[in-house]
C-alpha positions as CSV (number, residue, x, y, z in Angstrom):
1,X,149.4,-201.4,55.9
2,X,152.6,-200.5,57.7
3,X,151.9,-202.6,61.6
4,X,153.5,-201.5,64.2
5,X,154.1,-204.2,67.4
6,X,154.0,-204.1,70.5
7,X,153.3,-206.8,73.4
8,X,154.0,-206.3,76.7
9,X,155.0,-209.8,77.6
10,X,155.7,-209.3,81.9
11,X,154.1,-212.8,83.2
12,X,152.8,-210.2,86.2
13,X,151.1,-207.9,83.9
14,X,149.4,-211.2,81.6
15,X,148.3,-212.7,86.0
16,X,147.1,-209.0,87.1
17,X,144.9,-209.1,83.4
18,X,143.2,-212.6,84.0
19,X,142.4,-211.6,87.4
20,X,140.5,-208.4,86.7
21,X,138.8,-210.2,83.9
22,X,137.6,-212.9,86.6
23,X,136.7,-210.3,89.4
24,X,134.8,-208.2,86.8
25,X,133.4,-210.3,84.0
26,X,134.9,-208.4,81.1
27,X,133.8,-209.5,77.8
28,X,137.9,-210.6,76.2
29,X,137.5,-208.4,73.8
30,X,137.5,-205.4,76.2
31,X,140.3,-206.7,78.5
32,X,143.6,-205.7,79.2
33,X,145.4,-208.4,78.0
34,X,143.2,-207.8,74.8
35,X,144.4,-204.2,75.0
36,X,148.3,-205.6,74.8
37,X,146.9,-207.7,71.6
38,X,145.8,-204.6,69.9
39,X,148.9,-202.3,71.0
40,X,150.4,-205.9,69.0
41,X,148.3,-205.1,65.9
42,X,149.0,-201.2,65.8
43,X,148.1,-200.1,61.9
44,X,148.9,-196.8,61.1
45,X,146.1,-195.9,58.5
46,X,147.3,-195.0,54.8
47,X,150.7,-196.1,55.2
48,X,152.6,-199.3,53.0
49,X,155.4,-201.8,53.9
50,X,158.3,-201.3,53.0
51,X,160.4,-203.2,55.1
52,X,158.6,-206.2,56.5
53,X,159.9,-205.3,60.0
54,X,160.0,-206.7,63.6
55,X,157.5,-207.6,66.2
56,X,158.8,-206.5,69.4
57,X,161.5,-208.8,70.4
58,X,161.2,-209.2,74.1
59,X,161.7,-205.3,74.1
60,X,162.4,-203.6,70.3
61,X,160.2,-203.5,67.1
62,X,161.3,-201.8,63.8
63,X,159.5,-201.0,60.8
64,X,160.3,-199.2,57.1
65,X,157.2,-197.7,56.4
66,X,156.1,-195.7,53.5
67,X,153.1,-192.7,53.5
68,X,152.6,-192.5,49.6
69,X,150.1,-189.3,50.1
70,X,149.9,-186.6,52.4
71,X,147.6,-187.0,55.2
72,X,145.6,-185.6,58.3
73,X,146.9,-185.5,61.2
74,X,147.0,-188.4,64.0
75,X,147.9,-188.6,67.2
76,X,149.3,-192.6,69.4
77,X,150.6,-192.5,73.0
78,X,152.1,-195.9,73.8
79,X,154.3,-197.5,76.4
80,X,157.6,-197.6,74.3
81,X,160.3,-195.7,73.4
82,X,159.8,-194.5,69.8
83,X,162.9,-193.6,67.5
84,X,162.1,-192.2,64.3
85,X,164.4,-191.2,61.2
86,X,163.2,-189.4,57.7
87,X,164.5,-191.7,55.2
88,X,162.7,-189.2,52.4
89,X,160.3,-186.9,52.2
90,X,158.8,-184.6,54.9
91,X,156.3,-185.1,58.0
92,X,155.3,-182.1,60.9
93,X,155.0,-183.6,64.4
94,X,153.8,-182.3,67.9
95,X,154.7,-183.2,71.0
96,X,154.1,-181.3,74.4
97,X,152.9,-178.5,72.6
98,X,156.2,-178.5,70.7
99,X,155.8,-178.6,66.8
100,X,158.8,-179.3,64.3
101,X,159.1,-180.1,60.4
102,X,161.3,-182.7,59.5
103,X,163.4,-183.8,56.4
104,X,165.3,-186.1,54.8
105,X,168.2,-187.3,58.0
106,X,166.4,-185.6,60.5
107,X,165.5,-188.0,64.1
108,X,162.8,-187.3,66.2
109,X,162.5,-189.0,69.6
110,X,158.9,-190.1,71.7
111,X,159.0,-190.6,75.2
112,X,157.1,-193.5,77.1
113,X,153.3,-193.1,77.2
114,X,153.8,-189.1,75.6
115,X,151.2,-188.2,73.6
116,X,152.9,-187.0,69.7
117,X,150.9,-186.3,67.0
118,X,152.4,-186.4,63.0
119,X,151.0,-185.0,59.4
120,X,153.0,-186.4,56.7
121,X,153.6,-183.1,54.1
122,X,154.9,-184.7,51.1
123,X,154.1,-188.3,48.8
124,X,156.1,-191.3,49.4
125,X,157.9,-189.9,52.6
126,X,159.4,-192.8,53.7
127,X,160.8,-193.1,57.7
128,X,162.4,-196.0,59.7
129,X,160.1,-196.4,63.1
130,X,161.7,-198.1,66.2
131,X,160.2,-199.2,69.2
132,X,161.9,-200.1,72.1
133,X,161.6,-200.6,76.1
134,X,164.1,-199.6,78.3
135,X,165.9,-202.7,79.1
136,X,166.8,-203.1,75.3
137,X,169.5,-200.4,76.1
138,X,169.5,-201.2,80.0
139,X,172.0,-198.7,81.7
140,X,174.2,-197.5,78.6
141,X,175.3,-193.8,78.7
142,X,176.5,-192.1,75.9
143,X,179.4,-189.9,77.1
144,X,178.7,-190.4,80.3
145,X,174.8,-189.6,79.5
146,X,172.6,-191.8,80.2
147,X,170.7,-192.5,76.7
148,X,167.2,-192.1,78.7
149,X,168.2,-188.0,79.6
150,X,167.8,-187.2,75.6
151,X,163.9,-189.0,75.9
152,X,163.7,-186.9,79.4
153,X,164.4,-184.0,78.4
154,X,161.3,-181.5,77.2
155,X,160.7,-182.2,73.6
156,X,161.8,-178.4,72.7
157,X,164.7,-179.6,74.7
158,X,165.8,-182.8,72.8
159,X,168.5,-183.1,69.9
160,X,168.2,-182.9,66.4
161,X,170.2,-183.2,63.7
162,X,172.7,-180.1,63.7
163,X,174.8,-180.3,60.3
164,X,175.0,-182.2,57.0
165,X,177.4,-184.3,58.2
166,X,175.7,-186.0,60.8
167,X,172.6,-185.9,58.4
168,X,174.6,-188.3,56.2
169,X,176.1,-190.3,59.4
170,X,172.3,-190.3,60.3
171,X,170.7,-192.0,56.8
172,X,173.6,-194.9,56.8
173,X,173.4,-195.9,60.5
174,X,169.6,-196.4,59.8
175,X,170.7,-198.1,56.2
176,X,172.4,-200.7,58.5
177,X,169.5,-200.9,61.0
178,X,167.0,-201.4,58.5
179,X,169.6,-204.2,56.7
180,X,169.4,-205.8,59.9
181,X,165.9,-206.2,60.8
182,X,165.1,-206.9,57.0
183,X,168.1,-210.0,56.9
184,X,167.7,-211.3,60.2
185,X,171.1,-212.7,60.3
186,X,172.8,-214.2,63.2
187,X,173.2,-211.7,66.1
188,X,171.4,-209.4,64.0
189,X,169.5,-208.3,67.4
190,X,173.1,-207.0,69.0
191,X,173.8,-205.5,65.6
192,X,170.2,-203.3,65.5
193,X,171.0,-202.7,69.7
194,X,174.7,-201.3,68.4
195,X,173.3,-199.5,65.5
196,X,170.3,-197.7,68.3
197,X,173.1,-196.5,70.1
198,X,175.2,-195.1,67.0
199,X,172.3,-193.2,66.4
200,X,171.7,-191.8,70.3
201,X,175.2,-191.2,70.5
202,X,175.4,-189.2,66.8
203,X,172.3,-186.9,68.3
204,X,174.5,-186.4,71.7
205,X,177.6,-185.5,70.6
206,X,176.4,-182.3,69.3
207,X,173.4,-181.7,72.2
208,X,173.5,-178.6,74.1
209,X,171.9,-180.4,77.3
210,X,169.7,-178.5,79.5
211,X,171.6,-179.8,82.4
212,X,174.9,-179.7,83.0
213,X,177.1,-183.0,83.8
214,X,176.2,-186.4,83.6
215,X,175.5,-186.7,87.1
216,X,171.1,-186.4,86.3
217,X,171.4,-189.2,83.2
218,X,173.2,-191.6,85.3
219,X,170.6,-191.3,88.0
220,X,167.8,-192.1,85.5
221,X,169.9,-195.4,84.2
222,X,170.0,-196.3,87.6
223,X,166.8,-195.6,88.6
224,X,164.9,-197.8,85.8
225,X,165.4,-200.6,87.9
226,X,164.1,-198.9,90.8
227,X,161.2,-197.8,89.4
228,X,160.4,-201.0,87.2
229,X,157.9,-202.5,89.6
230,X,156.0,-199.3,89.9
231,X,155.3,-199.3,86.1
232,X,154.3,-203.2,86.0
233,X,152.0,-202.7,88.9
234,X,150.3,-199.6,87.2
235,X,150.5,-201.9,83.7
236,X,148.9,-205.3,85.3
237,X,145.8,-202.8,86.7
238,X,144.7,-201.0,84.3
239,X,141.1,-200.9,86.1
240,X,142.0,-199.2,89.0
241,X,144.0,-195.7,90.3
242,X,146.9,-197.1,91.7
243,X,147.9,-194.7,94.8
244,X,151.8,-192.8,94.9
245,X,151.5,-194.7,98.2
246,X,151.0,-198.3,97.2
247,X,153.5,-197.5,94.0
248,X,156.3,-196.2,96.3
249,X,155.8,-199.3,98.1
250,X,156.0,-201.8,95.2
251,X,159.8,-200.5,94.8
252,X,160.6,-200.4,98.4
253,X,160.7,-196.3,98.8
254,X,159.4,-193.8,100.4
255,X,156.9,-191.9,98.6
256,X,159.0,-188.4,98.4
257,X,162.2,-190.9,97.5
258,X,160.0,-192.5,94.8
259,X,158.5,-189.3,93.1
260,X,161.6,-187.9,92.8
261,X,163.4,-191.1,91.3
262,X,160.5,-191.7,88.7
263,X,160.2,-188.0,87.5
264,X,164.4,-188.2,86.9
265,X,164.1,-191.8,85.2
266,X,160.7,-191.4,83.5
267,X,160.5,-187.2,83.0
268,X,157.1,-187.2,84.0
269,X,155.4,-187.7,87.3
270,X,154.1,-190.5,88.3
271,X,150.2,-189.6,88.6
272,X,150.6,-188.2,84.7
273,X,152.6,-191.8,83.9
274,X,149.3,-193.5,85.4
275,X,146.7,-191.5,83.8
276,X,148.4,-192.1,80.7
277,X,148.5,-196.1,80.9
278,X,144.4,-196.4,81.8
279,X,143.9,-193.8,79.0
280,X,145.7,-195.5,76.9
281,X,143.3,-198.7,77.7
282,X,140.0,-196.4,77.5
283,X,141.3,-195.6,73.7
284,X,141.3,-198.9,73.2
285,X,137.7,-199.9,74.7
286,X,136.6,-196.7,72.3
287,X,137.7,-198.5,69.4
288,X,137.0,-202.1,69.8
289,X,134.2,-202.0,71.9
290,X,130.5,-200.6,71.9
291,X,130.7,-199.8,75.5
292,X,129.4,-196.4,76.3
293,X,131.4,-193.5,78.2
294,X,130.2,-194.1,81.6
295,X,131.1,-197.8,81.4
296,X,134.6,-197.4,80.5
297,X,134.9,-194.5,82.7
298,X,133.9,-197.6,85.1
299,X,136.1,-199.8,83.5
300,X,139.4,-197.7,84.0
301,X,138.5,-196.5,87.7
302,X,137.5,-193.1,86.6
303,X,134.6,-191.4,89.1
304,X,132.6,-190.3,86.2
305,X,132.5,-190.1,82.5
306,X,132.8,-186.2,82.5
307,X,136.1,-186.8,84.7
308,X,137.1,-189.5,81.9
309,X,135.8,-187.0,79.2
310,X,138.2,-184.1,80.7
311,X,141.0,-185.9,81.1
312,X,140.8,-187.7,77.9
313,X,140.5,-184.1,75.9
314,X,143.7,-183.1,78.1
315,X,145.8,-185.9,76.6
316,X,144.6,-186.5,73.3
317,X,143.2,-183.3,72.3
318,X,139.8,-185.1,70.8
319,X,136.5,-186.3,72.6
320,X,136.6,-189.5,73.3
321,X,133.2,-189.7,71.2
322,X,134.9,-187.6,68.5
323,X,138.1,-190.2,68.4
324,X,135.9,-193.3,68.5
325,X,134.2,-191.9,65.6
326,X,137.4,-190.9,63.6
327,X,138.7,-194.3,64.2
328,X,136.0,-196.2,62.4
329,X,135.9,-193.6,59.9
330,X,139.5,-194.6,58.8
331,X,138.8,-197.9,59.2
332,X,136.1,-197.6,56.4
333,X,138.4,-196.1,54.0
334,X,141.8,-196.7,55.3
């Protein structure tokens, strides 16, 4: 099994989980710092180590992972960054509404807490998976592009591979990534950080942006730090709506100065980032818990269990009963 790490490690975010534990007498298995345990433990079913991998080291993971048959489709939404390359083989993803096949060299890029889905086509495709939170690349641009822009950008909108040459220049940069995180030598962290932005900058160069100048990707470099308490306030209460209001707040703007900061840094709104975050929490209470809907509708803040139902159908495209029961399906047989 191919597992795929991530911890959010924010000593804020670990406080805000103990106290909703205390005020609400959560069983630990159901709480949010359980919920970062699990994200820690992320299998992907029917896949095979290859490369032993990473966990997330304060804020990157990487994994060689192999899918020896073809498979159904599945669908994640998660709080990092996600990098993937097509070492062999072929796999169909969707994102956004946005569908591509990929091949051998070809990249595909996952915004924070966006919902992607991915089939694998043919046996043995094999692909290098990275993880990674923006302060692994803090406020780098890539030709005077800030490297968050190419994750901002509409997935329709995003670079791909355009020619055979940087196909090739694609397959060795992730050769040397994956040489990296597989020998662990010394600095081999700054070597996979240099290797991360090879790759970004390869899939720039030849980017047709949808904006023009570099004026909007240096905005959302700067803005990460802006926004960063925002997103750990959201992260550390999971339980509850957090307000535009209170959010704006937490990073000392207005809340017309804050929307429009987080929609250039993050590319989505802020109310969507939310919603997001405490759905990604109610996935998790579907899986590892017994609860039923109206309690985790409770759980995450939600009025009812038909508004959790709705808006858990709008992000994931299954039930929440239907995904509950697919997930111990594959954990039967996977």
């Amino acid at each position: 099994m191919a597992e795929f790490l991530y911890i959010l490690t924010s000593s804020s975010r670990e406080e805000g989980a103990r106290r909703m534990t205390e005020r609400k007498g959560v069983a630990a298995a159901a709480t949010p710092a359980a919920f970062r345990v699990a994200l820690s433990q992320r299998v992907y079913p029917k896949s095979v180590i290859v490369n032993a991998g990473v966990p997330m080291q304060g804020a990157f993971g990487a994994w060689v992972i192999q899918q020896p048959y073809p498979e159904a489709p599945d669908r994640d939404m998660h709080a990092a960054f996600e990098i993937g390359v097509v070492v062999c083989g072929r796999q169909e993803r969707w994102a956004e509404g946005h569908r591509t096949e990929l091949v051998r060299g070809d990249v595909y890029l996952n915004a924070a807490w966006e919902p992607h889905e991915w089939r694998t086509l043919s046996p043995g495709t094999i692909l290098l998976v990275m993880h990674l939170l923006p302060e692994f690349l803090g406020e780098e641009t890539l030709d005077g592009v800030s490297w968050l822009s190419l994750f901002a950008a509409r997935p329709a909108d995003r670079p791909t591979v355009g020619d055979g040459e940087t196909r090739q220049e694609v397959l060795r940069i992730a050769r040397d990534i994956s040489l990296e995180v597989e020998r662990k030598r010394r600095g081999w962290l700054t070597g996979v950080r240099l290797g991360v932005l090879r790759l970004l900058f390869a899939l720039a160069r030849g980017w047709s942006r949808p904006e023009a100048g570099g004026g909007a990707g240096a905005r959302r470099a700067t803005g990460l730090a802006r926004i960063s308490p925002a997103m750990e306030l959201v992260e550390s209460n999971l339980g509850r709506r957090v307000s535009l209001g209170e959010a704006a707040a937490a990073c000392a703007l207005s809340p017309s100065q804050f929307s429009l900061v987080f929609r250039q840094t993050v590319g989505v709104s802020f109310g969507k980032f939310a919603l997001r975050c405490r759905l990604a929490y109610g996935r998790h209470l579907l899986v590892s818990t017994d609860l039923p809907l109206e309690a985790i509708a409770g759980e995450l803040g939600f009025v009812s269990a038909s508004h959790f139902h709705h808006s858990f159908v709008k992000v994931y495209g299954w039930t929440p009963a239907r995904y509950r029961d697919q997930a111990r399906a594959r954990a039967l047989t996977g």
